[in-house]
MOPAC internal coordinates of N, CA, C and O (Angstrom, degrees):
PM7 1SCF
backbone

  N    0.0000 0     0.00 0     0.00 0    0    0    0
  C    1.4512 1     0.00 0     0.00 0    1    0    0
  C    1.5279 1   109.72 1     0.00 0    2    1    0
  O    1.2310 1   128.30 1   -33.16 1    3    2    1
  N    1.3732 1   101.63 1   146.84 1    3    2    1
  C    1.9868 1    95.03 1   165.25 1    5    3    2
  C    0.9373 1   124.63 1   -70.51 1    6    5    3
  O    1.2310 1   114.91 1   -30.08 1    7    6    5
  N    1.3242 1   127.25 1   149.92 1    7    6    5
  C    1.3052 1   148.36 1  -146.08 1    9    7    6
  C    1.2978 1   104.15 1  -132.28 1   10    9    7
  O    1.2310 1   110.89 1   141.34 1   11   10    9
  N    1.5155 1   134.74 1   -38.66 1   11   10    9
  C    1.3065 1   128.71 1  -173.65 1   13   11   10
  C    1.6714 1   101.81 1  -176.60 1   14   13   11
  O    1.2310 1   128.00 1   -38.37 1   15   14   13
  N    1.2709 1   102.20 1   141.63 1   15   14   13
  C    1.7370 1   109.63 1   172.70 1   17   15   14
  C    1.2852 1   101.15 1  -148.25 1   18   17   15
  O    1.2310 1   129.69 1   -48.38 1   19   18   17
  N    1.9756 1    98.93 1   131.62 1   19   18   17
  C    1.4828 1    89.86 1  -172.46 1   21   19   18
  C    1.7434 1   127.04 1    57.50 1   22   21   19
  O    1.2310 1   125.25 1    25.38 1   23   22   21
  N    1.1552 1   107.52 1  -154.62 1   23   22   21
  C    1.3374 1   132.35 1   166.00 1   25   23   22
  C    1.7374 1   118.75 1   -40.02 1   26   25   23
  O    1.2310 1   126.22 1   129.80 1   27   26   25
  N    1.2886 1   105.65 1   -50.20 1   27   26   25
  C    1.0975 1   113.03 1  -154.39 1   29   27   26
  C    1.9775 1   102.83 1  -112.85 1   30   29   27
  O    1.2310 1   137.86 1   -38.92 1   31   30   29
  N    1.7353 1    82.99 1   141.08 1   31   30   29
  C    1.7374 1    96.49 1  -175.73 1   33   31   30
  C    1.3743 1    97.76 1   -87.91 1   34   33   31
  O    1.2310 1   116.19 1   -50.90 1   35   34   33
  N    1.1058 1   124.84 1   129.10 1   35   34   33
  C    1.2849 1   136.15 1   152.76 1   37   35   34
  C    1.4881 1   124.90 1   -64.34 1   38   37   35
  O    1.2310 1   114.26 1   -67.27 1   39   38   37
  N    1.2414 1   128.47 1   112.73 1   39   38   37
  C    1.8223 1   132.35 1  -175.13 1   41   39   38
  C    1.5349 1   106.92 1   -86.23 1   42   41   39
  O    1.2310 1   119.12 1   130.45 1   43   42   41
  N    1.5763 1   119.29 1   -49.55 1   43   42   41
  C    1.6666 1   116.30 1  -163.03 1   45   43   42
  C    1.4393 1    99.32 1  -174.20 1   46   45   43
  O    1.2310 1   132.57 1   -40.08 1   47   46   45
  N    1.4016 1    93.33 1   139.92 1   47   46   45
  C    1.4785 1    94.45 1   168.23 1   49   47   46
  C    1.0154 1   120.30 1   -97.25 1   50   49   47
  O    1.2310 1   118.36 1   -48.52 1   51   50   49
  N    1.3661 1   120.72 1   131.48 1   51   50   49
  C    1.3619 1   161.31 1  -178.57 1   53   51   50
  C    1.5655 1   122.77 1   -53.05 1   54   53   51
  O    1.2310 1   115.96 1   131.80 1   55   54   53
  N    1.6011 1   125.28 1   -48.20 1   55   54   53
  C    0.8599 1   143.71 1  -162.30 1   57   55   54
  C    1.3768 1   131.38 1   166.60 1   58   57   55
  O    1.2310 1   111.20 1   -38.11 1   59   58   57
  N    1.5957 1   134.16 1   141.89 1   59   58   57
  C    1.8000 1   119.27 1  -170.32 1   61   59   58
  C    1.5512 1   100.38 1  -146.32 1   62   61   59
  O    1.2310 1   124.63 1   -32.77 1   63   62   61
  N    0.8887 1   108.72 1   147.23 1   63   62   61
  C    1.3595 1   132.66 1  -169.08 1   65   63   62
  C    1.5291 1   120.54 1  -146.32 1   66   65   63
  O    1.2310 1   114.23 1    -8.46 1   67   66   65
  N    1.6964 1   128.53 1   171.54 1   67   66   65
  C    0.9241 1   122.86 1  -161.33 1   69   67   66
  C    1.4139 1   107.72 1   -76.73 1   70   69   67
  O    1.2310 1   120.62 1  -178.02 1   71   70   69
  N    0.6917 1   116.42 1     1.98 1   71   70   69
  C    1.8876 1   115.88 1   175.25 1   73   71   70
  C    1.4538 1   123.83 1   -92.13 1   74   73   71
  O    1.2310 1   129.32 1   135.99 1   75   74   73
  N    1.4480 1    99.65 1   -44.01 1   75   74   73
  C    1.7126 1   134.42 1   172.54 1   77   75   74
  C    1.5618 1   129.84 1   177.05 1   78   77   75
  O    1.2310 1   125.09 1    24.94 1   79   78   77
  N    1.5073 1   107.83 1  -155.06 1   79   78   77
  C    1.1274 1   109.72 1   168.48 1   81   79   78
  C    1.8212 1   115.13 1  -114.89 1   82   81   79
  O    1.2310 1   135.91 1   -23.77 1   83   82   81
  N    1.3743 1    86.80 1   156.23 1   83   82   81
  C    1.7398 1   104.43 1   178.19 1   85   83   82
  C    2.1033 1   107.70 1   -97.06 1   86   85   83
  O    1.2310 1   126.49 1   -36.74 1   87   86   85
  N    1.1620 1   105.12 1   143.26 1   87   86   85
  C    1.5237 1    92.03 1   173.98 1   89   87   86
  C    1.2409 1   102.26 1  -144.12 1   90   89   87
  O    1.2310 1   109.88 1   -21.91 1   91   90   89
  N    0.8742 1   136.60 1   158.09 1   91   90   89
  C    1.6668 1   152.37 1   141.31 1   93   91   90
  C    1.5969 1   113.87 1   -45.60 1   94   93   91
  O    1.2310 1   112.85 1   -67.67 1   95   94   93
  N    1.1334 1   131.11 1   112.33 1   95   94   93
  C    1.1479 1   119.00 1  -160.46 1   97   95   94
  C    1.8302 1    95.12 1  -147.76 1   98   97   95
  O    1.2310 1   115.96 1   -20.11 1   99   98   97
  N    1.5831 1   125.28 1   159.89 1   99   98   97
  C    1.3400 1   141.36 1   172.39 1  101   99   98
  C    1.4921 1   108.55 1  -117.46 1  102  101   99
  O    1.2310 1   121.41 1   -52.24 1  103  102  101
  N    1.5589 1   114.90 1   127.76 1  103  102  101
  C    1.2730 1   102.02 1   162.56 1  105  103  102
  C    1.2999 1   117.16 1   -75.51 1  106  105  103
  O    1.2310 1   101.79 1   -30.81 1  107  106  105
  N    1.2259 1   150.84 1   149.19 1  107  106  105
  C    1.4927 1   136.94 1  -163.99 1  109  107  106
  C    1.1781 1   109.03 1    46.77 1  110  109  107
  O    1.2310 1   124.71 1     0.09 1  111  110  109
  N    1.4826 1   108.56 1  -179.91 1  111  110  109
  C    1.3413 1   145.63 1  -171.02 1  113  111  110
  C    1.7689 1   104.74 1   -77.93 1  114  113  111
  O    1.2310 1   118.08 1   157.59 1  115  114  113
  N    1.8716 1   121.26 1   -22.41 1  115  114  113
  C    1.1154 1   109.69 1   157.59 1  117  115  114
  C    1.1858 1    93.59 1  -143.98 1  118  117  115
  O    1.2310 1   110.25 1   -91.21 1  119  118  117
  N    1.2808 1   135.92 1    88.79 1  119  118  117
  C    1.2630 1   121.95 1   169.70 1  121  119  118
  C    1.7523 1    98.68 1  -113.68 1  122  121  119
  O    1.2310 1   133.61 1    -3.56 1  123  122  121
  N    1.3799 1    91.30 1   176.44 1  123  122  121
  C    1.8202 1   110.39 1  -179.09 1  125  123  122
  C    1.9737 1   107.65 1   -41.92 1  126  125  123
  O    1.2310 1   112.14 1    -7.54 1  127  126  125
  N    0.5191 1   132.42 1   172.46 1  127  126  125
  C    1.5899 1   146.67 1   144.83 1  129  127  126
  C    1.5229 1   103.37 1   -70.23 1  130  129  127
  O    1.2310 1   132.66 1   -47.31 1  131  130  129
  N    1.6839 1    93.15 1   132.69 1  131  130  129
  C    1.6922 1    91.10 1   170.09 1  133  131  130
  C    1.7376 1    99.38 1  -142.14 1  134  133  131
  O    1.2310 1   128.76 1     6.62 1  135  134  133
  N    0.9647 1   100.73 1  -173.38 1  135  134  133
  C    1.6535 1   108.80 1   158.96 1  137  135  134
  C    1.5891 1   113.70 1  -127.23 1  138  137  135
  O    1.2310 1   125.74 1   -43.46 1  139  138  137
  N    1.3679 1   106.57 1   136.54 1  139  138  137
  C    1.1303 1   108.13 1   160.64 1  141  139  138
  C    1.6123 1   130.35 1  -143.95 1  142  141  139
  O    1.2310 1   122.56 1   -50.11 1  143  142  141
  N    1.3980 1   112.70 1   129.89 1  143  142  141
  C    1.1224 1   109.52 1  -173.05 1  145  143  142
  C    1.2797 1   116.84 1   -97.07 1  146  145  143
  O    1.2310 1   119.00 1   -56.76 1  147  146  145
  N    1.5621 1   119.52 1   123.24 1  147  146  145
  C    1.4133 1   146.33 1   161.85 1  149  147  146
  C    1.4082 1   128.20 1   -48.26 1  150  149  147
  O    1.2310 1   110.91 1   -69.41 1  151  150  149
  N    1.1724 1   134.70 1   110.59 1  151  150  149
  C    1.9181 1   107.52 1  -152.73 1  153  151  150
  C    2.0979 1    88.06 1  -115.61 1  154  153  151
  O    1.2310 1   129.06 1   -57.71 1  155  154  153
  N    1.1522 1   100.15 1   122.29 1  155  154  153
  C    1.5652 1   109.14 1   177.80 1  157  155  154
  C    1.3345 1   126.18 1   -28.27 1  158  157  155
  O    1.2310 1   111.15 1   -66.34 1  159  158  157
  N    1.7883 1   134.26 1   113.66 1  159  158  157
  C    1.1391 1   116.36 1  -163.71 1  161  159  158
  C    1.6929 1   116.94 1   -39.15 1  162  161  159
  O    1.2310 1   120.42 1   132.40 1  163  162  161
  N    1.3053 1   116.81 1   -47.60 1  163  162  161
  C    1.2011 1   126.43 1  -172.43 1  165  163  162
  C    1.8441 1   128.90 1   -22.90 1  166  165  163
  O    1.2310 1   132.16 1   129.89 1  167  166  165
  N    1.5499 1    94.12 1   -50.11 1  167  166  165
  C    1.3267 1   127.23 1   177.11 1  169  167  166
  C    1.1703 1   123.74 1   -43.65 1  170  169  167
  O    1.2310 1   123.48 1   130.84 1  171  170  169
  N    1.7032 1   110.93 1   -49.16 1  171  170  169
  C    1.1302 1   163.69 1   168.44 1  173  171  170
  C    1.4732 1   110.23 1   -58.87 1  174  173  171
  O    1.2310 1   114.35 1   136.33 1  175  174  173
  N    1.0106 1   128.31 1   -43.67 1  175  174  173
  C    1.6816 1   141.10 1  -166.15 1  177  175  174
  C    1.6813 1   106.46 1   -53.70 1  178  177  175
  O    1.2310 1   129.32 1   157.00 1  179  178  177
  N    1.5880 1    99.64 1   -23.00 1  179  178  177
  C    1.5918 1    85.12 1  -165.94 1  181  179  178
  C    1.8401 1    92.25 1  -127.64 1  182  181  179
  O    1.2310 1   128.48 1   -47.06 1  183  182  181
  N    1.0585 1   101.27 1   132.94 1  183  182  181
  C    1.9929 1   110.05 1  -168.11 1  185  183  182
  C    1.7353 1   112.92 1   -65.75 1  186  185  183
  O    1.2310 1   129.34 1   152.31 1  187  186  185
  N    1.3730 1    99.60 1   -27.69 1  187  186  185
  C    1.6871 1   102.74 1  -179.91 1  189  187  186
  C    1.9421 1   101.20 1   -72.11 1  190  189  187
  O    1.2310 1   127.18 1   115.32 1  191  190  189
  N    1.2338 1   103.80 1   -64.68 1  191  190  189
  C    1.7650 1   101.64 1   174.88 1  193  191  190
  C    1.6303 1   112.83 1   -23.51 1  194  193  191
  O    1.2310 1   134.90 1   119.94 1  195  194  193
  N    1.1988 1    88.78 1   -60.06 1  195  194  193
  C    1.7995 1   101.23 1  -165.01 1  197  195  194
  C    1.8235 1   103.41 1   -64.05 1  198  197  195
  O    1.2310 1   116.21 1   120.11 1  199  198  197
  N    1.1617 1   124.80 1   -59.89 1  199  198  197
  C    1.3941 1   106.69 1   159.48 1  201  199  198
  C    1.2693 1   140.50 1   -52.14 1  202  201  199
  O    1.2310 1   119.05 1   174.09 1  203  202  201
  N    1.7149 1   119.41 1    -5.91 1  203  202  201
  C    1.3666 1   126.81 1  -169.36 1  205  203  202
  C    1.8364 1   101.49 1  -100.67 1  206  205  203
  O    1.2310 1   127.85 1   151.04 1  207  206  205
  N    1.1671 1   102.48 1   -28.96 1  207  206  205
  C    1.1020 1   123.73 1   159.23 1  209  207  206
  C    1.7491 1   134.65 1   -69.52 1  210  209  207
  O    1.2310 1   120.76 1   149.84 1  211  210  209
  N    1.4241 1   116.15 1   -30.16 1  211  210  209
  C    1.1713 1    86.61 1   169.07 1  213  211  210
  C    1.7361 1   102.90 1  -110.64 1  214  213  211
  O    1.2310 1   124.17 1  -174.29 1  215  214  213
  N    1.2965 1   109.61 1     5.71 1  215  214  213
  C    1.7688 1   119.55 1   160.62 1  217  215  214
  C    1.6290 1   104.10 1   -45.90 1  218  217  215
  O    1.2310 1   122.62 1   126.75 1  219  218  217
  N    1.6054 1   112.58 1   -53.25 1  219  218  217
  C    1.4118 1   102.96 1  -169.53 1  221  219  218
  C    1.3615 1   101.47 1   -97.20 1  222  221  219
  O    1.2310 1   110.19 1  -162.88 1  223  222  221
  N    0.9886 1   136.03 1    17.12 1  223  222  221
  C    1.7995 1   135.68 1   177.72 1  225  223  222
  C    1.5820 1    96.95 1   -97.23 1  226  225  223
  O    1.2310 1   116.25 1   158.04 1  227  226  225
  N    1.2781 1   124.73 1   -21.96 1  227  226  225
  C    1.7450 1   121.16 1  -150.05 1  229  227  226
  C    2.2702 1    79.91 1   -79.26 1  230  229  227
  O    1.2310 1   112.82 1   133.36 1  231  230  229
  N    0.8149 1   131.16 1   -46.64 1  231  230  229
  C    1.3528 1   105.87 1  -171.10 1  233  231  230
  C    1.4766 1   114.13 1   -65.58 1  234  233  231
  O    1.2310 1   119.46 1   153.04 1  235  234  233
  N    0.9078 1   118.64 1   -26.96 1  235  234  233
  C    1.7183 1   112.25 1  -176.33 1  237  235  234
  C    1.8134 1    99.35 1   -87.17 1  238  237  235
  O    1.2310 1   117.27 1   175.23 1  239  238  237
  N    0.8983 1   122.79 1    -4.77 1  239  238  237
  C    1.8621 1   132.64 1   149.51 1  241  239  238
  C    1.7250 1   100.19 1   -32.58 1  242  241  239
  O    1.2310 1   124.09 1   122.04 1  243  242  241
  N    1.5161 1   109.76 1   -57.96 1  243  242  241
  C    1.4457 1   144.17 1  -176.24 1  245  243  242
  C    1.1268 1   130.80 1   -24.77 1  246  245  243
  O    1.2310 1   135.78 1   113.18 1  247  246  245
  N    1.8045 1    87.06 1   -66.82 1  247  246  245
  C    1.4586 1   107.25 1  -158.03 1  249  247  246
  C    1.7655 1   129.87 1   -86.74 1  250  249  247
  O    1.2310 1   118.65 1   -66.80 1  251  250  249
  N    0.7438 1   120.17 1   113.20 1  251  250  249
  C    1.4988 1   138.46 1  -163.55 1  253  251  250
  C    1.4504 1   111.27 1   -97.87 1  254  253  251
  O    1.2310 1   113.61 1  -104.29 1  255  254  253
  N    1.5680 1   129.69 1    75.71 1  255  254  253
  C    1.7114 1   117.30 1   153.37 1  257  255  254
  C    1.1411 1    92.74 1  -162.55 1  258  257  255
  O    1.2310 1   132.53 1   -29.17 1  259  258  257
  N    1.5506 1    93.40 1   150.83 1  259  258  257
  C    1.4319 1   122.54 1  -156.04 1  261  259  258
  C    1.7122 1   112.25 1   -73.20 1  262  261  259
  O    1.2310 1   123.59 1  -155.29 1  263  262  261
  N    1.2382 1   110.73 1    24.71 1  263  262  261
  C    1.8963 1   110.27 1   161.43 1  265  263  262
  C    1.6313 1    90.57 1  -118.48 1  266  265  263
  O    1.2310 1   112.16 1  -173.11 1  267  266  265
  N    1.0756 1   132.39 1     6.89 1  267  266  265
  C    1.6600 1   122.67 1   164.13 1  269  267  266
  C    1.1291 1   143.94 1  -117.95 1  270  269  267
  O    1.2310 1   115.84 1   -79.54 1  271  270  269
  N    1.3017 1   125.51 1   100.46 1  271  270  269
  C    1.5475 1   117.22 1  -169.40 1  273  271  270
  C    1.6002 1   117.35 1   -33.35 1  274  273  271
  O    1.2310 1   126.83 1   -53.57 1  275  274  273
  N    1.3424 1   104.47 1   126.43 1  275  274  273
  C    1.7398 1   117.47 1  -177.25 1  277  275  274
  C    2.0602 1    97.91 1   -73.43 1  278  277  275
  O    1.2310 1   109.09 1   -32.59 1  279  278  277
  N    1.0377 1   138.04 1   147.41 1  279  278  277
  C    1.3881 1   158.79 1   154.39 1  281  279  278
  C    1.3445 1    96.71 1  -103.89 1  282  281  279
  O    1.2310 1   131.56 1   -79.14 1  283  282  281
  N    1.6302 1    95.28 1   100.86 1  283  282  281
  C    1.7165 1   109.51 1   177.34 1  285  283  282
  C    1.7599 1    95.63 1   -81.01 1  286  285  283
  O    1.2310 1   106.47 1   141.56 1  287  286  285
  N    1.2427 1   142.75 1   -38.44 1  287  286  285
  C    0.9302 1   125.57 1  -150.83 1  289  287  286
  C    1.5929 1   110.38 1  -168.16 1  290  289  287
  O    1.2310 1   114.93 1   -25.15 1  291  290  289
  N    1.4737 1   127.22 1   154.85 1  291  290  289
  C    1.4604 1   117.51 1   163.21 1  293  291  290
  C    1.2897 1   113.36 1  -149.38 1  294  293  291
  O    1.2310 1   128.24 1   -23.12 1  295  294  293
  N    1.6097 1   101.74 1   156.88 1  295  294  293
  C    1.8280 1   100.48 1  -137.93 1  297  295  294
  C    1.4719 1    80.52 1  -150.55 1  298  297  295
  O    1.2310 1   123.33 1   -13.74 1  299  298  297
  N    1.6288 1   111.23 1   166.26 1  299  298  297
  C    1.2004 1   147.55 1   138.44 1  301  299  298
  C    1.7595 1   141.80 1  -130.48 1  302  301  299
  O    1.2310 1   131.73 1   -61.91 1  303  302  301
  N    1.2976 1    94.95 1   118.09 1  303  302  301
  C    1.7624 1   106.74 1  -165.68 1  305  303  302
  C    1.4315 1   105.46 1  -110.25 1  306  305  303
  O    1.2310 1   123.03 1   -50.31 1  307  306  305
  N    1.6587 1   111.80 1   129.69 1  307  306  305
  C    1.4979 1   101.51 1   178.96 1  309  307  306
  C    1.6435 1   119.19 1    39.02 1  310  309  307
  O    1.2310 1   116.39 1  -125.03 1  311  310  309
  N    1.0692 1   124.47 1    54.97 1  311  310  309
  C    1.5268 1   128.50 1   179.62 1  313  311  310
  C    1.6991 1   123.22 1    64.93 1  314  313  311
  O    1.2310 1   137.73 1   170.23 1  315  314  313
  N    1.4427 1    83.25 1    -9.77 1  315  314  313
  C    1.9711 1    95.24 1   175.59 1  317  315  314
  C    1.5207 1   131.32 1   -76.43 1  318  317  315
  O    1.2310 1   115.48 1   -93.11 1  319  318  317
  N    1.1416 1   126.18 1    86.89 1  319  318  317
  C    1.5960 1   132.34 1  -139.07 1  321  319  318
  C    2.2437 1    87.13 1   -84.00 1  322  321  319
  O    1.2310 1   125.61 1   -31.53 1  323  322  321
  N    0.6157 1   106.83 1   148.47 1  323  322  321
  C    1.5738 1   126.46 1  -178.24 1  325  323  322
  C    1.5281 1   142.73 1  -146.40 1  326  325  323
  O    1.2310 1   109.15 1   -71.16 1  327  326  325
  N    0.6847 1   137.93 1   108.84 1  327  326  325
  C    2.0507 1   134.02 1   161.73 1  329  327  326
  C    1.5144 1   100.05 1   -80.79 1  330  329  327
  O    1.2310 1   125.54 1   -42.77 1  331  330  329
  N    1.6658 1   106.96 1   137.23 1  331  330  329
  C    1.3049 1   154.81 1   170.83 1  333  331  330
  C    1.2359 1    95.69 1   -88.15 1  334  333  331
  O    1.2310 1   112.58 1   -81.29 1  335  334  333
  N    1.1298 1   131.62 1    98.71 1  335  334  333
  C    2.1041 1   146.37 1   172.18 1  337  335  334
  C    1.9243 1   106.92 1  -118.47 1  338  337  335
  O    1.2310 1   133.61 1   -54.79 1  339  338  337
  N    1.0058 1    91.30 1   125.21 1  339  338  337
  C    1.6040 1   110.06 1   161.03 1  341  339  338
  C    1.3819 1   102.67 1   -56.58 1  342  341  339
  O    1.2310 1   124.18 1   -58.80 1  343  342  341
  N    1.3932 1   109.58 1   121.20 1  343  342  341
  C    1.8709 1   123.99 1   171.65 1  345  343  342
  C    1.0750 1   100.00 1   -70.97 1  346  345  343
  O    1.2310 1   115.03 1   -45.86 1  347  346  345
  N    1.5997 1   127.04 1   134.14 1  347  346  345
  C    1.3453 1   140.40 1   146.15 1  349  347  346
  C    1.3795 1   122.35 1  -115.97 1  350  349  347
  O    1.2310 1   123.45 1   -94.21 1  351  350  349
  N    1.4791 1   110.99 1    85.79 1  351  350  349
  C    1.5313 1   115.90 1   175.01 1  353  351  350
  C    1.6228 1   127.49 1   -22.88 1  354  353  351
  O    1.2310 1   110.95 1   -13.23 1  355  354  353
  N    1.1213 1   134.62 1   166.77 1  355  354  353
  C    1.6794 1   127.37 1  -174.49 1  357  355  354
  C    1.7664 1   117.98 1    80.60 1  358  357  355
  O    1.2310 1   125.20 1  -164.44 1  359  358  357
  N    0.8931 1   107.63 1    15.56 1  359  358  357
  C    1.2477 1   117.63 1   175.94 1  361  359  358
  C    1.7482 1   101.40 1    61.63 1  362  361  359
  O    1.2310 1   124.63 1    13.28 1  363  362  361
  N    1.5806 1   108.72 1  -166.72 1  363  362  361
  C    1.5256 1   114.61 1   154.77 1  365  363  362
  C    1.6432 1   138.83 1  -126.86 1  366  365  363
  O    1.2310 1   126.01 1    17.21 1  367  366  365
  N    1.1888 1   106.06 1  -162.79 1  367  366  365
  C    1.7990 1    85.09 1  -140.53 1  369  367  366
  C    1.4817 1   113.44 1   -68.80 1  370  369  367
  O    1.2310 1   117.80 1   175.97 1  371  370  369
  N    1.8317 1   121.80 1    -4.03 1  371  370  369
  C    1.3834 1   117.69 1   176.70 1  373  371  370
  C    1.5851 1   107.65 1   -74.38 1  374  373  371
  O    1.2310 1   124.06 1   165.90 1  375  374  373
  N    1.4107 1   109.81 1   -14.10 1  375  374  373
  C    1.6923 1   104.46 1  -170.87 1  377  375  374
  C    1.3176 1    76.58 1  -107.89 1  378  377  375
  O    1.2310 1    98.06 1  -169.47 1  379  378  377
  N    1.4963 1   156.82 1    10.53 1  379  378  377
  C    1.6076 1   111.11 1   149.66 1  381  379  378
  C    1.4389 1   113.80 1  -113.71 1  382  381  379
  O    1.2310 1   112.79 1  -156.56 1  383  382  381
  N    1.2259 1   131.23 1    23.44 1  383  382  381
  C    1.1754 1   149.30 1   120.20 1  385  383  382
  C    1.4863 1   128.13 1   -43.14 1  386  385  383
  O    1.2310 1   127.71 1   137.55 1  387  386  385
  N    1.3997 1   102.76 1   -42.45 1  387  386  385
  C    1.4453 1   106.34 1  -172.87 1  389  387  386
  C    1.3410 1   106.05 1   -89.99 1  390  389  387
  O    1.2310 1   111.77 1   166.59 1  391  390  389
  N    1.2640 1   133.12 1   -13.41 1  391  390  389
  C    1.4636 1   147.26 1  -164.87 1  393  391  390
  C    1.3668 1   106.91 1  -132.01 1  394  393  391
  O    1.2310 1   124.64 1  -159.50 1  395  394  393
  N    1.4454 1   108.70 1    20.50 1  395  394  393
  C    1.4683 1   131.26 1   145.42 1  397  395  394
  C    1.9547 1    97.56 1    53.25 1  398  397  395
  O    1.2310 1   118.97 1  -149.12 1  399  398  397
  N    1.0879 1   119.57 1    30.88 1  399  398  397
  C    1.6594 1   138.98 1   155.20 1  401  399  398
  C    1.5949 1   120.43 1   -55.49 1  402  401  399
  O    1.2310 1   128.72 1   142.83 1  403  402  401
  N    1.3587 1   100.80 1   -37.17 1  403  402  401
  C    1.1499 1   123.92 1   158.21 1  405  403  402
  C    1.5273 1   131.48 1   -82.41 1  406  405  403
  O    1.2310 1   120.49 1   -88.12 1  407  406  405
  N    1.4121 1   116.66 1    91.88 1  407  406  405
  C    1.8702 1   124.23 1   176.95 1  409  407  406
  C    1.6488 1   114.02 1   -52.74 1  410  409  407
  O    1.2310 1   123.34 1   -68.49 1  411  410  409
  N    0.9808 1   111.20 1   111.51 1  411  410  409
  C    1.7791 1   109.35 1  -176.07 1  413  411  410
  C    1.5057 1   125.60 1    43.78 1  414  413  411
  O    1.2310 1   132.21 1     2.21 1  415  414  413
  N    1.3525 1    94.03 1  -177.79 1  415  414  413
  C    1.6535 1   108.72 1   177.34 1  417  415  414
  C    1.4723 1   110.45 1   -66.57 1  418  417  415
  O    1.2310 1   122.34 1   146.76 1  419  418  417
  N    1.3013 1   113.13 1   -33.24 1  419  418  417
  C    1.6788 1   107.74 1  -175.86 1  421  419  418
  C    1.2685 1    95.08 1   -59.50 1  422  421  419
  O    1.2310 1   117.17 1   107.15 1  423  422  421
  N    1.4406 1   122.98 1   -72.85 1  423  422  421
  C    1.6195 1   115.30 1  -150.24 1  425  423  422
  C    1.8118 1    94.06 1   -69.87 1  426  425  423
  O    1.2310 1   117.57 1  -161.83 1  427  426  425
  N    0.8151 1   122.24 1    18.17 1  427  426  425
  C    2.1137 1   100.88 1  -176.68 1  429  427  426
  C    1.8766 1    75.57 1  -106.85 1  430  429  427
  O    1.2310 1   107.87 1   130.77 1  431  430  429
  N    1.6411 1   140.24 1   -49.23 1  431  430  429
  C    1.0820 1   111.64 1   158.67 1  433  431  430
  C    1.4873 1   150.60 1   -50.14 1  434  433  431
  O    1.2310 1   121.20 1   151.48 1  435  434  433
  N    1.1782 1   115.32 1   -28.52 1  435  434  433
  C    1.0904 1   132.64 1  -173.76 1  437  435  434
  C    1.7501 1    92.94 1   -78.30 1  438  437  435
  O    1.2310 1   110.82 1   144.47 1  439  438  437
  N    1.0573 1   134.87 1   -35.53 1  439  438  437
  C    1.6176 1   144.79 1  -177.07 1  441  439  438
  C    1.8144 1   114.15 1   -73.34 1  442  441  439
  O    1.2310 1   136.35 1   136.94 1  443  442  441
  N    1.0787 1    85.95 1   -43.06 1  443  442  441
  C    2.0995 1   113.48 1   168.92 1  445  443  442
  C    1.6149 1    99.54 1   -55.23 1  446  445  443
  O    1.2310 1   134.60 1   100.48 1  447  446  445
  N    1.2870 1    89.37 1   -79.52 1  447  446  445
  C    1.6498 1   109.76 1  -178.52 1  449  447  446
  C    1.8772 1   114.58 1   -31.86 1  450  449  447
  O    1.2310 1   129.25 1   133.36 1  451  450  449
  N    1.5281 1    99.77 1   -46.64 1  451  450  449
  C    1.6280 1    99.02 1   174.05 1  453  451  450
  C    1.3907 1   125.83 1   -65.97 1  454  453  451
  O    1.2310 1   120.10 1   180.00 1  455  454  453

């Protein structure tokens, strides 16, 4: 598992997906909780992807309201391409759906909708 990128210590990973992994991570020795997602060398392998990619990532850089994870930042360490995300404890909304956190179809719309 990673241990550290850059700045920031990594505690646990969080979650992985087809792109990469997400971790729980500290900047420093006490810094805030953040998230950051790790994007699979693979992805990475070819230089046009990786610029086409963060071409269409630079607007959500942007976006600011409080039903959307903020992307504080995006980086590369030792070949490890990454987004800097504000941690929001409680997992997300397919695991509180799945752990039935979520009361019916209204509120999983009404949650969409925000």
């Amino acid at each position: 598992m990673l241990k550290r990128l850059g700045p920031f210590h990594i505690e646990r990973e969080l979650g992985s997906g087809s792109l990469g992994k997400v971790y729980l991570a500290r900047e420093g020795e006490a810094g805030g909780k953040v998230a950051l997602k790790v994007f699979s060398g693979d992805i990475w392998s070819e230089s046009e992807l990786a610029r086409t990619f963060l071409r269409e990532a630079q607007p959500a850089f942007a976006l600011r309201h409080r039903n959307i994870v903020e992307v504080l930042h995006e980086g590369c360490d030792e070949g490890k391409h990454y987004l800097l995300m504000e941690y929001l404890p409680g997992g997300d909304l397919q695991e509180r759906i799945d752990q039935s956190r979520v009361a019916g179809w209204r509120q999983c719309v009404r949650l969409v909708m925000q």
